[in-house]
C-alpha positions as CSV (number, residue, x, y, z in Angstrom):
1,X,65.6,111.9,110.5
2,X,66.6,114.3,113.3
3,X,69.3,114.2,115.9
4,X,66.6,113.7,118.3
5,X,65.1,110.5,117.3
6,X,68.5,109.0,117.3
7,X,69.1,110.2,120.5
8,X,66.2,108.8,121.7
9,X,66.4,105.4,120.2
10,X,69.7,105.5,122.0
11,X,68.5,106.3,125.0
12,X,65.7,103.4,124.6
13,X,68.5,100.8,123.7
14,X,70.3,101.7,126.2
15,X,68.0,101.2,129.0
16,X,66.4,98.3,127.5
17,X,70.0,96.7,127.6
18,X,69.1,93.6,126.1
19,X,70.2,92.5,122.6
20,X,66.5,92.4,121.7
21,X,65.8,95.4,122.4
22,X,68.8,96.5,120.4
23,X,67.8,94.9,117.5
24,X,64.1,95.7,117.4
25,X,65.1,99.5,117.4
26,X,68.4,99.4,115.5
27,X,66.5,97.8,112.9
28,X,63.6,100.2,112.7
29,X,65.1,103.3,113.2
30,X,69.0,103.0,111.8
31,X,68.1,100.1,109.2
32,X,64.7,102.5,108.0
33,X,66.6,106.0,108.7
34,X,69.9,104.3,106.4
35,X,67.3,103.1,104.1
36,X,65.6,106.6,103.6
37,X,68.2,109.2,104.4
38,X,72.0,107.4,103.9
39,X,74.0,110.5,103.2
40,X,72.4,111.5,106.7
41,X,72.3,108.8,108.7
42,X,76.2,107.4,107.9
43,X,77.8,110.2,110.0
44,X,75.8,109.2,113.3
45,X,76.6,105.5,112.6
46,X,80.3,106.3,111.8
47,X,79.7,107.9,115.6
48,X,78.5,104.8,116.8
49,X,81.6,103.0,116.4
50,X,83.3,104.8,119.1
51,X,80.6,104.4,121.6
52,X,81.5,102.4,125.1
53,X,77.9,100.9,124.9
54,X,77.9,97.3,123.8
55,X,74.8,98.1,122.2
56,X,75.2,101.0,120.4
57,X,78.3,99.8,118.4
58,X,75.7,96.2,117.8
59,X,73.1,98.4,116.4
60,X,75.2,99.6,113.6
61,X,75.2,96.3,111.9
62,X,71.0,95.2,113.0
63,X,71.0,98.6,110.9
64,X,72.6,97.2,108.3
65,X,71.3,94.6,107.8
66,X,67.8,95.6,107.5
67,X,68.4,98.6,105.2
68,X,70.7,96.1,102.6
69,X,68.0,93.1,102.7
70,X,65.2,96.4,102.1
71,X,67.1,97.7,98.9
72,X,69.9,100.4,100.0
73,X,71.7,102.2,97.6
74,X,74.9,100.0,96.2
75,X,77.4,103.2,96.9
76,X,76.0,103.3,100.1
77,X,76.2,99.4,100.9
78,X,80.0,100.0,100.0
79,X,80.6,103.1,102.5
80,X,78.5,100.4,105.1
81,X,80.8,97.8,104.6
82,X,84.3,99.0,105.4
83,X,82.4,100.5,108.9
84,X,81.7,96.6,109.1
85,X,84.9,95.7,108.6
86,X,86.7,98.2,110.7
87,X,84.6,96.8,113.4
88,X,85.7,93.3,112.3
89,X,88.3,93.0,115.1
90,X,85.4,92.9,118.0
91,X,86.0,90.9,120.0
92,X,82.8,91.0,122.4
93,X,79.4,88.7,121.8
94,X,77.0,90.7,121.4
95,X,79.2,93.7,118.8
96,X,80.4,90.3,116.8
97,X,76.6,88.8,116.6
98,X,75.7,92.7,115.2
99,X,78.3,93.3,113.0
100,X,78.3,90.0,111.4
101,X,74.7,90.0,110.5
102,X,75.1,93.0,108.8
103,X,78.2,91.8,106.9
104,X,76.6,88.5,106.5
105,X,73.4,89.9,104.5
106,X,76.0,92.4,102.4
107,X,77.6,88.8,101.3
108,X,74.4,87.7,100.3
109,X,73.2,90.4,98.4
110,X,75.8,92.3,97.1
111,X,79.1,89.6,96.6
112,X,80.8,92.2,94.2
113,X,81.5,94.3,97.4
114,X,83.2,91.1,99.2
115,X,85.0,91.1,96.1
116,X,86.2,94.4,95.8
117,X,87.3,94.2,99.8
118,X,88.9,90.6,99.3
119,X,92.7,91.3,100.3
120,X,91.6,93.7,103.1
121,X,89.2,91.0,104.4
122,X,91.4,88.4,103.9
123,X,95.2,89.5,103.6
124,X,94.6,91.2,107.4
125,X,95.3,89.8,110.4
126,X,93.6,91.9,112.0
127,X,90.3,90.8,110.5
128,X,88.9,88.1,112.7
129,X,88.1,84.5,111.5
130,X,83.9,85.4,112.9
131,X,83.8,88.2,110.3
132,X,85.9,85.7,107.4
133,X,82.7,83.1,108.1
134,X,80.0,85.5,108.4
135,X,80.9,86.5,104.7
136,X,81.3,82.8,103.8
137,X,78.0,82.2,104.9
138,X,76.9,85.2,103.4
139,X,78.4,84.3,100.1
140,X,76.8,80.9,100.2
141,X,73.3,82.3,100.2
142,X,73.7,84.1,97.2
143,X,73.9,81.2,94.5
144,X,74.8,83.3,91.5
145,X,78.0,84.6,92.7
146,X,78.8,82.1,95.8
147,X,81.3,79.6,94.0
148,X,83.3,82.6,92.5
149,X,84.4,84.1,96.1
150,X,83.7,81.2,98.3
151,X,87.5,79.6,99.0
């Protein structure tokens, strides 16, 4: 992927500004460009998290999202993750609905990541109780492991 197609879906979010259009392009171009190109494509979303745009930081986890439920890379679901949960303090809507769908669909298919995070997730106060229930939920869609971290 080039700069210039993330600078143009930005640009496209942005004036969209509606949390459908953030998730229609967040999901087809950072979920597919994570998917295809991770090593490339964690450095803008690492960007991403300092942005003043509502939208922008959302994206990150409609990214996520799609590339985890699609297959990504399980050392690159990891690196994904603690973005997500360094995000987990949000305390705006739209950033929490984003973010938690992305750590939400980690949960479900990759529970040995929650597990590997517990204390931080858990033993942090800073971690907010939204983030806690998206991986709860998460963790309850994934029957094999679910019982083991669900508390």
């Amino acid at each position: 992927m080039t700069k210039d197609v993330f600078k143009n879906a930005e640009a496209f979010i942005i004036q969209g500004d509606k949390w459908y259009v953030c998730d229609i392009i967040g999901e087809r171009v950072f979920g597919h460009a994570l998917l295809t190109s991770p090593k490339e494509t964690m450095p803008h979303l690492k960007k991403l998290k300092s942005s003043k745009n509502t939208w922008m930081i959302r994206s990150i986890g409609v990214g996520a999202h799609y590339a985890v439920k699609k297959g990504l890379d399980k050392k690159s679901v990891d690196e994904l993750f603690q973005l997500l949960l360094s995000l987990s303090s949000a305390s705006d809507f739209h950033i929490k609905k984003g973010i938690g769908w992305g750590a939400k669909t980690i949960a479900k298919f990759h529970p040995a990541v929650i597990k590997k995070y517990h204390d931080d997730i858990y033993e942090n106060d800073e971690v907010k109780q939204w983030f806690k229930t998206k991986i709860k939920i998460g963790l309850s869609r994934n029957n094999k492991y679910a019982s083991k971290y669900n508390s």
